[in-house]
C-alpha positions in Angstrom: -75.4 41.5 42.9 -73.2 39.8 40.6 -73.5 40.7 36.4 -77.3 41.5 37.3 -77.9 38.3 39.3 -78.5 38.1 43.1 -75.8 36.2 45.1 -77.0 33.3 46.6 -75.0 31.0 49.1 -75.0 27.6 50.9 -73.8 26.3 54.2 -73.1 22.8 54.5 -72.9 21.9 58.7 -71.8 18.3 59.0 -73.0 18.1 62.5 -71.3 14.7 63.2 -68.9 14.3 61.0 -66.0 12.9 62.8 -68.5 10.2 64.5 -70.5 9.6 60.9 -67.1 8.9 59.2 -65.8 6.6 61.9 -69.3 4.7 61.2 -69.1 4.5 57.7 -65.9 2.1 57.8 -67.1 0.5 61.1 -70.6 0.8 61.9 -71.8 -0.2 65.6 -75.3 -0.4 67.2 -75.8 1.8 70.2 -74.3 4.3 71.7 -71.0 5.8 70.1 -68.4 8.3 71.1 -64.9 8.9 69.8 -62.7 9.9 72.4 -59.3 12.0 72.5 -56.7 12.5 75.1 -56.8 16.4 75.6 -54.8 17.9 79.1 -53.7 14.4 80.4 -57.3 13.5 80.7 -59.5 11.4 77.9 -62.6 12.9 76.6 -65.4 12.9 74.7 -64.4 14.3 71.1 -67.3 13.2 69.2 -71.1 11.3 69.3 -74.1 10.0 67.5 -77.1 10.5 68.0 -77.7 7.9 70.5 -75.0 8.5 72.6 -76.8 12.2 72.8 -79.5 11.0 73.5 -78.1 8.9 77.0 -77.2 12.9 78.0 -73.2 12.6 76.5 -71.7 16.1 75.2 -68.7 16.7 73.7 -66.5 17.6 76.1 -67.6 15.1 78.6 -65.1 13.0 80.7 -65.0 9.7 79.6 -64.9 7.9 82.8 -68.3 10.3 83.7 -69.7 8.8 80.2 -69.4 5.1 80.7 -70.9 6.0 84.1 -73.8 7.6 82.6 -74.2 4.8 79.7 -72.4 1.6 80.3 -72.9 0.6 76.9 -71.2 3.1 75.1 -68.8 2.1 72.2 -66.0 4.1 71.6 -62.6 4.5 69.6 -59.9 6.9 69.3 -60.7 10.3 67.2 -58.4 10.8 64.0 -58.7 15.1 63.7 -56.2 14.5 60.7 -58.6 12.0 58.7 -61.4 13.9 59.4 -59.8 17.2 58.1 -58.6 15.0 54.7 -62.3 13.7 54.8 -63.7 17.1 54.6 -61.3 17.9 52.0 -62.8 15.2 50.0 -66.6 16.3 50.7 -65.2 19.5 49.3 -63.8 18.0 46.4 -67.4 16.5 45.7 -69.1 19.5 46.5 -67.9 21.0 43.4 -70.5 19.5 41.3 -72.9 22.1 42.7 -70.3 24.9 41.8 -67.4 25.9 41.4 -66.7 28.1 44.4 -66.6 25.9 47.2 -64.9 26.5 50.4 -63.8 25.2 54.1 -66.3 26.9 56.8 -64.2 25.3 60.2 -63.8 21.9 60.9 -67.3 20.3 60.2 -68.8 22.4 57.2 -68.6 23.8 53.6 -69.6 27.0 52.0 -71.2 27.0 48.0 -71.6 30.1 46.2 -74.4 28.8 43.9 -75.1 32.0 42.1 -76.6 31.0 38.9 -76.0 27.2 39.3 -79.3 26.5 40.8 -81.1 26.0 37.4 -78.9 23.5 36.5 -80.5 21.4 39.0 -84.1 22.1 38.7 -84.2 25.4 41.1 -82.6 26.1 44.6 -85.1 23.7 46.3 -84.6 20.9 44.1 -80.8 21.4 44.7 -81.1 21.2 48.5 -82.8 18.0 48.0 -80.2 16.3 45.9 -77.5 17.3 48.8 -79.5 15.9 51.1 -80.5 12.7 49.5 -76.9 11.9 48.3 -75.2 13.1 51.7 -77.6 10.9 53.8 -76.9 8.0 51.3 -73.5 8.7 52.0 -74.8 8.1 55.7 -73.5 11.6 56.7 -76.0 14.2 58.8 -76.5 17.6 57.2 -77.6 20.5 57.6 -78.3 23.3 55.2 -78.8 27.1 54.8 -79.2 29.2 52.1 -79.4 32.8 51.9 -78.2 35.8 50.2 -74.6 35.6 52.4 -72.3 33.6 53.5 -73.4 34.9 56.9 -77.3 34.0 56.8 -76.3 30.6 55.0 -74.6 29.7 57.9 -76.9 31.3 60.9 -79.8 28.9 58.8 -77.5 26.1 58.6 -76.5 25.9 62.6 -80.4 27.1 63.8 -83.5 25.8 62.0 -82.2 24.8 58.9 -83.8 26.5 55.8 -83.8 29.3 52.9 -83.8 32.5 53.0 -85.9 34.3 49.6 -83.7 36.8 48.2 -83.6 40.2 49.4 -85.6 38.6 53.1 -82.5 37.9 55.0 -83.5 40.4 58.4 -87.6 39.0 57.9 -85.6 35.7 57.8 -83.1 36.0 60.8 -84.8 38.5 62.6 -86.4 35.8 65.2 -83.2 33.4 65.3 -80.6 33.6 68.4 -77.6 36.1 68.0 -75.5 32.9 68.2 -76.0 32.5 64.9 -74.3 35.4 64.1 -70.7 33.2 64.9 -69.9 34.9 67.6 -67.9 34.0 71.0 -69.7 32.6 74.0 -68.3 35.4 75.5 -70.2 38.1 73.5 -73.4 36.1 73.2 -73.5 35.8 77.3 -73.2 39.4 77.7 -76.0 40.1 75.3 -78.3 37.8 76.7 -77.6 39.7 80.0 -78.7 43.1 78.3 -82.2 41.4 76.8 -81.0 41.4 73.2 -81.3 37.9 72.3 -82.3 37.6 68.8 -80.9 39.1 66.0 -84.1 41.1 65.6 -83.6 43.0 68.8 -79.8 43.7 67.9 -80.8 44.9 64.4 -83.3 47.3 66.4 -80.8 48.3 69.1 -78.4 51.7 68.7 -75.8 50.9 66.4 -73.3 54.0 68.7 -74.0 52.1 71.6 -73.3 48.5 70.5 -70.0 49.9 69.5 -68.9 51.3 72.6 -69.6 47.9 74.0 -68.7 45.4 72.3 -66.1 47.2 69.2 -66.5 46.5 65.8 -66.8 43.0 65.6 -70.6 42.9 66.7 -71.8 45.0 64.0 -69.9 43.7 61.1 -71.3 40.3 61.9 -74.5 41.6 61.5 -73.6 43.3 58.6 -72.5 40.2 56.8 -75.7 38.1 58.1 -77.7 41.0 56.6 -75.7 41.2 53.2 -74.6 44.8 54.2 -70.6 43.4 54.2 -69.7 41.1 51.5 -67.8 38.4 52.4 -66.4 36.0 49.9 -66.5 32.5 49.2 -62.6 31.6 49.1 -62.1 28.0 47.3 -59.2 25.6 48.4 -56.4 25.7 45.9 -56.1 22.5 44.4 -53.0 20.5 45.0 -50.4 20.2 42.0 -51.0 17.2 39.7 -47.8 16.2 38.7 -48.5 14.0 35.7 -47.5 14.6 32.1 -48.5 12.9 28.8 -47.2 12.1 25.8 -49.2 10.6 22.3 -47.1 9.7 19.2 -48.7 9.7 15.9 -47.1 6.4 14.8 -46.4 3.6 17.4 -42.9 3.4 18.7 -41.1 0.1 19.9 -37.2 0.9 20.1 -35.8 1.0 23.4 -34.0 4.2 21.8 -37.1 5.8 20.9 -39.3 4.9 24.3 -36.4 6.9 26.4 -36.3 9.8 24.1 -40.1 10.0 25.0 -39.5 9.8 28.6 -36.8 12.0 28.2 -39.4 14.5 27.3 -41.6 13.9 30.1 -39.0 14.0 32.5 -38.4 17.6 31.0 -42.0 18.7 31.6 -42.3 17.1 35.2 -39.0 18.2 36.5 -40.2 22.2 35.7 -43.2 21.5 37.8 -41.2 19.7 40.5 -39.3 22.5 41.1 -41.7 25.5 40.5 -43.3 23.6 43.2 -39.9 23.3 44.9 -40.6 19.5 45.8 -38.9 16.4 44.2 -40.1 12.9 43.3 -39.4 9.8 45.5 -41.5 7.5 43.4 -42.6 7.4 39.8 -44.8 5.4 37.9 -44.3 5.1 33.7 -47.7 3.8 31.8 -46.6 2.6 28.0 -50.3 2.0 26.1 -50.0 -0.4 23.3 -51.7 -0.1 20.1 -53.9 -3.2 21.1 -55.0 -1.1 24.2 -53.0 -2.6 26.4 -51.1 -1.3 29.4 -48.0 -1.8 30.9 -46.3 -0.1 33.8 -42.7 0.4 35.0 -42.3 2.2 38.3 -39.6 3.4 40.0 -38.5 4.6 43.1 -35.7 6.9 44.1 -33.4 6.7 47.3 -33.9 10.7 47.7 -36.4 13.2 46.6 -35.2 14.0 43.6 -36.0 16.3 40.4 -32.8 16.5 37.8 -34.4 14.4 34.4 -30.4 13.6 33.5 -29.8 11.8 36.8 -33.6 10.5 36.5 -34.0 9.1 32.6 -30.9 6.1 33.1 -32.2 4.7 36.2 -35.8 3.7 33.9 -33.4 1.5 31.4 -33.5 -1.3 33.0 -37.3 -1.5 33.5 -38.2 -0.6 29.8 -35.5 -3.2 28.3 -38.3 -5.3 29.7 -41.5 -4.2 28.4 -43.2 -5.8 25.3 -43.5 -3.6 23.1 -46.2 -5.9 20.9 -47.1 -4.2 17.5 -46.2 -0.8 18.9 -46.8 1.8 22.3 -48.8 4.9 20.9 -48.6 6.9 24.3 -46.5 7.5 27.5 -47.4 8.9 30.6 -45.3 9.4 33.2 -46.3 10.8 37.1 -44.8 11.3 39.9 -47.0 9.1 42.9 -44.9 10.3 45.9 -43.3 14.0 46.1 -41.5 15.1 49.1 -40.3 19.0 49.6 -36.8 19.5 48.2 -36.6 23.2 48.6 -33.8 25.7 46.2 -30.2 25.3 47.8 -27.8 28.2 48.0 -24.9 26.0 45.8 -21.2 26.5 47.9 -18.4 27.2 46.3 -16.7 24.1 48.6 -19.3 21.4 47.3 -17.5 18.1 46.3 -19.9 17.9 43.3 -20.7 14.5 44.2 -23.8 14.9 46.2 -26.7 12.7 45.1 -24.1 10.0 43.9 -24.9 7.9 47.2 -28.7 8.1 47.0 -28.3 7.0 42.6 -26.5 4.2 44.0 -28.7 3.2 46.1 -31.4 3.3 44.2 -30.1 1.5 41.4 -29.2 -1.2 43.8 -32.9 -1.2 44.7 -34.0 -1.5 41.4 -32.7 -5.1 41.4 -32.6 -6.4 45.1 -35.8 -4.2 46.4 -35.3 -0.3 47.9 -36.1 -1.8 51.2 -33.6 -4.5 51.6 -30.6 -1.9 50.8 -30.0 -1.0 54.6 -27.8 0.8 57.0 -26.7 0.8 60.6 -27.6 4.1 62.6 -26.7 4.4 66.7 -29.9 4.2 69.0 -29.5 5.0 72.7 -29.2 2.0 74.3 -26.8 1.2 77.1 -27.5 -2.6 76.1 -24.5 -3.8 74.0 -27.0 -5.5 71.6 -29.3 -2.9 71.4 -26.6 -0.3 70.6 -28.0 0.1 66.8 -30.5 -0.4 65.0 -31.0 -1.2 61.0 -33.0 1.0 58.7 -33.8 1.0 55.3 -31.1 3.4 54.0 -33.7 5.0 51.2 -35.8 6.3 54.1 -33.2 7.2 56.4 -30.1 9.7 57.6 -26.7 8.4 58.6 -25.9 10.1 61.5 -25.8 10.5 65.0 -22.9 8.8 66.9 -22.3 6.2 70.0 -21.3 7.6 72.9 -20.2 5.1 75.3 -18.1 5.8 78.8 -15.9 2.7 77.7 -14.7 1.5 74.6 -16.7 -1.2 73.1 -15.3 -4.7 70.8 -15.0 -4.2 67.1 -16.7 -7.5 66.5 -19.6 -8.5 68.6 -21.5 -11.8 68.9 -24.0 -14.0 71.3 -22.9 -14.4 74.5 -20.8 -18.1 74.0 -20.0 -19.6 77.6 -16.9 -20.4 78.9 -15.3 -22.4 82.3 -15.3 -20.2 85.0 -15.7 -19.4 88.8 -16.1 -16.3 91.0 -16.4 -13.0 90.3 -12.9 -12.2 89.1 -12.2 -13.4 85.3 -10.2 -16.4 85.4 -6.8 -16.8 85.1 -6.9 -19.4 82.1 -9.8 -20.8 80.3 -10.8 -22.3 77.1 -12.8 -20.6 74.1 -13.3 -21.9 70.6 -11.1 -25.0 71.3 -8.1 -22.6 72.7 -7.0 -22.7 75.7 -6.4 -18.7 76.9 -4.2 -17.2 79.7 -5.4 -13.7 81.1 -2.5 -11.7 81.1 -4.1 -8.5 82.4 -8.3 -7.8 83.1 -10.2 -4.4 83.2 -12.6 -3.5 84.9 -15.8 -4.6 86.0 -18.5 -2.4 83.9 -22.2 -3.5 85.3 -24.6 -3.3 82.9 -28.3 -3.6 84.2 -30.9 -4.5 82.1 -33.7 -2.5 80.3 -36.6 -3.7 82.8 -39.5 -2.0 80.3 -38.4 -4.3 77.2 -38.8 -7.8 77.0 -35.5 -9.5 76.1 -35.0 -13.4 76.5 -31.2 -13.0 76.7 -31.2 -10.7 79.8 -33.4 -12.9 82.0 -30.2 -13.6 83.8 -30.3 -10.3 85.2 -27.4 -7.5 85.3 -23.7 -8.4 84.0 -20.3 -7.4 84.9 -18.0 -6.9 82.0 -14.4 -7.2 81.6 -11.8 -6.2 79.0 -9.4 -9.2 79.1 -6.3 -9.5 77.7 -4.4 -12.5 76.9 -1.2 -13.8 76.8 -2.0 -15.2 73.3 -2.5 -12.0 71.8 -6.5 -12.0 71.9 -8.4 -9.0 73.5 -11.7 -10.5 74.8 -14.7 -9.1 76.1 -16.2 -11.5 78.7 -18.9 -10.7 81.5 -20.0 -12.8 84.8 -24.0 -13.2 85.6 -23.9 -12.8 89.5 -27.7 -13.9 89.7 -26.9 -16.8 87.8 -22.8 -17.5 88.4 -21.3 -18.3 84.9 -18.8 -16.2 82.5 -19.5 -15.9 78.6 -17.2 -13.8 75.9 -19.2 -11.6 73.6 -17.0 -9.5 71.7 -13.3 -9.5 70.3 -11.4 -5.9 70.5 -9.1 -5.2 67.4 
C-alpha cells in the first residue's frame, strides 16, 4: 500500500525494438534482420516479424539465414542508438507518471499508483499506450499488476492485468520463466515437474532453498507482492541553460555583457558542480518586437572560468541589432565535455589555457576548424609522416621516430638527369648545375601496398643524403622499377 492506495505497476516489453526503430527511418517490405559481428562471426541481432516467421531467431548465423530465406534484408545493429532510443521512450513515458524506469534493454517499468484516473481507469490507459506506441509503429506488450514482478511475468507471457490483490489467481497458471529467472534454473525445474508458478508456490519453501538458494524464492516473492521492489527512475541529465529577463529593454553593448556576465556566473557553478566544462555556447538576445537573434560561440577547450569566457562574446554582440531594445538573455551551454577538479602545482607556469583562448579567438574570425596543427602519424612513407588536425579538437603530441634523419623542408618529388643506381656525380636542379661531393646511403623505402597512392606507382625508392660541393644537402632517391632520380627534400 501506499497513503491507503494499492500499488499498481506497468511493464512496457518492446519486443522488437531494435528491428522496429531501424524500420521507422527505413522501412523495407519482407523479411528483416539486423545483424552484428559477435566472436569473429556475424549474427542475427534482431527481426521482424516476417523474418520470424521464415524460422530466423536471434542468434542465428547469418550465412544459415540467407540460406533459409534468400530474401532477407538486413543492416548493421546500432546497440548504442537503441539504448539512447529507449531513453527517449522513457522520456515519453513520463506522461503516464512520474516514476518511470529502465527494465533491460527492450522495456520500461511505470509505477502508475493513482495516475490511472487521470486517463479514464487502468484499462483505458493500456489502450492509449498501445494506440500511440503502435502509431509510433513500435510492438508492445503490456502487464500490469500489483508488482513490478507480476507486471513484467504479464508483459513477457500473455499480456494482461492483474486485479488487485489476484496476483497468485493471476500467475498461478503462467511458466516460471516468467519469474526472470536464468535458463539455467528454469531447466532444472522443469526436470523436477514444477513448471508453472502455481506448482512452485505449492512446493516446500525449505526444500526450494536447499536447491536452488535464495534467489528462487525471492523472485516469487516479488511476483507475489510479498518483497517490494521499487520502481527506480533515470536521473535526468543536467540542463545547463540559464535565463535572464530585464524589466526595461537594454541596448548598450556595456549593458548586454554585464547581463552575460551574470549568466556566465550561474552556468559556470553548474559546470563545475557537474565537474564538466563548455566547448560550445549559444547566446539568444529577444528583442522587444519579439525577435530573436543568436550569437554562438565555441571554445578551443572545455572550458568553465566566466572571466576567461565573457571577452571572447565581444566581438559577436558588437554585431547584434539591438532594434528598440533586447528584454531577455539566455545563455546555454550546447556541447559540455568532462573537465574534472585538478590538484593545482605549486610549479604551474600560470599560463595554461592561454593557447586554447588563442585559438579560439582566432576561430572566431577565420572558423575553429580552419585553425590547424601538425601531429606525427606512423607512417614510414616520407609524405605520409603527418598528418593535419583541427587543433580545437586535438593534442599536440607524440613524436617521429625515424632510423635516419629526415630534410627540414620537404616537397614533390622534382626529377633530375641521372643514370644507375649510384647518385650522380654532377647534375642539374632548379637551373644549377650541382657536384656531389659525398652521398649516404641507400635507404629503401617500400610502399604501403594497402593504400592507394598515385605517386608510389613507381614502386619502392632508394634514398640518398647527398652532399654538394655547392654547399646544398639534397635528398634524392632512384626508382629501380622505373630508372630515374628525383630530389625531394633539402636538409638544413
Amino acid at each position: 500500500m501506499f497513503g491507503g492506495m494499492q500499488r499498481r505497476i506497468v511493464s512496457m516489453w518492446f519486443p522488437r525494438l531494435p528491428s522496429d526503430r531501424a524500420l521507422r527511418a527505413r522501412p523495407v517490405d519482407g523479411p528483416f534482420a539486423l545483424t552484428l559481428n559477435e566472436a569473429n562471426a556475424i549474427r542475427l541481432y534482431d527481426l521482424n516479424d516476417q523474418a520470424e516467421r521464415q524460422g530466423l531467431h536471434r542468434g542465428m548465423s547469418y550465412a544459415d539465414a540467407r540460406s533459409f530465406c534468400p530474401g532477407l534484408q538486413s543492416r548493421p545493429a546500432n546497440p548504442v542508438g537503441d539504448a539512447r532510443f529507449l531513453q527517449t521512450l522513457r522520456r515519453w513515458a513520463t506522461r503516464y507518471c512520474p516514476w518511470v524506469g529502465l527494465e533491460g534493454k527492450d522495456g520500461l517499468v511505470l509505477d502508475v499508483t493513482g495516475a490511472a484516473h487521470l486517463f479514464g481507469g487502468e484499462a483505458a490507459m493500456l489502450a492509449d499506450m498501445r494506440t500511440r506506441l503502435a502509431r509510433a509503429g513500435l510492438s508492445l506488450r503490456l502487464g500490469l499488476g500489483d508488482s513490478r514482478g507480476a507486471a513484467w511475468a504479464l508483459a513477457h507471457s500473455v499480456e494482461g492485468s492483474a486485479a488487485p490483490g489476484q496476483a497468485l489467481a493471476t500467475l498461478a497458471r503462467l511458466p516460471v520463466a516468467a519469474l526472470r529467472l536464468d535458463d539455467r534454473t528454469d531447466t532444472a525445474l522443469q526436470r523436477l515437474g514444477l513448471r508453472s508458478i502455481g506448482a512452485l508456490e505449492a512446493a516446500p519453501r525449505a526444500a526450494l532453498a536447499r536447491r536452488f538458494g535464495p534467489g528462487l524464492l525471492l523472485r516469487l516473492d516479488q511476483a507475489l507482492g510479498r518483497q517490494s521492489e521499487q520502481v527506480t527512475p533515470a536521473a535526468e541529465p543536467p540542463h545547463y541553460g540559464v535565463r535572464l529577463t530585464f524589466p526595461d529593454p537594454i541596448g548598450l553593448v556595456e549593458d548586454v555583457m554585464a547581463g552575460i556576465a551574470r549568466l556566465l556566473d550561474q552556468l559556470c557553478i553548474r559546470l563545475k558542480t557537474q565537474e564538466a566544462g563548455a566547448r560550445a555556447l549559444c547566446l539568444s538576445l529577444r528583442r522587444v518586437d519579439q525577435r530573436v537573434q543568436t550569437v554562438e560561440l565555441r571554445l578551443a577547450g572545455a572550458l568553465r572560468d566566466a572571466g576567461r569566457i565573457l571577452p571572447l562574446f565581444e566581438r559577436g554582440i558588437s554585431e547584434v541589432d539591438a532594434g528598440y531594445g533586447i528584454d531577455q538573455l539566455r545563455l546555454e551551454a550546447t556541447l559540455v565535455e568532462p573537465l574534472p577538479v585538478e590538484q593545482i602545482s605549486h610549479v604551474a607556469s600560470g599560463r595554461a589555457g592561454q593557447l586554447d583562448d588563442l585559438i579560439s579567438r582566432i576561430g572566431l574570425r577565420i572558423g575553429l576548424e580552419n585553425v590547424q596543427r601538425f601531429l606525427p602519424a606512423d607512417s614510414h612513407i616520407p609524405e605520409h609522416g603527418f598528418l593535419v588536425a583541427p587543433a580545437a579538437w586535438s593534442e599536440p603530441g607524440g613524436s617521429w621516430v625515424a632510423q635516419r634523419s629526415r630534410p627540414l623542408r620537404l616537397f614533390p618529388p622534382e626529377p633530375i638527369d641521372g643514370t644507375g643506381p649510384q647518385p650522380p656525380r654532377q647534375f642539374r636542379w632548379r637551373r644549377i648545375t650541382l657536384t656531389t661531393a659525398r652521398a649516404t646511403g641507400p635507404e629503401r623505402i617500400a610502399p604501403e601496398w594497402w593504400l592507394e597512392d598515385e605517386n608510389w606507382r613507381s614502386g619502392m625508392r632508394d634514398y640518398w643524403h647527398v652532399e654538394t660541393r655547392q654547399g646544398l644537402r639534397l635528398w634524392l632517391f632512384h626508382t629501380p622499377q622505373t630508372p630515374g632520380w628525383f630530389v625531394q627534400g633539402e636538409f638544413a
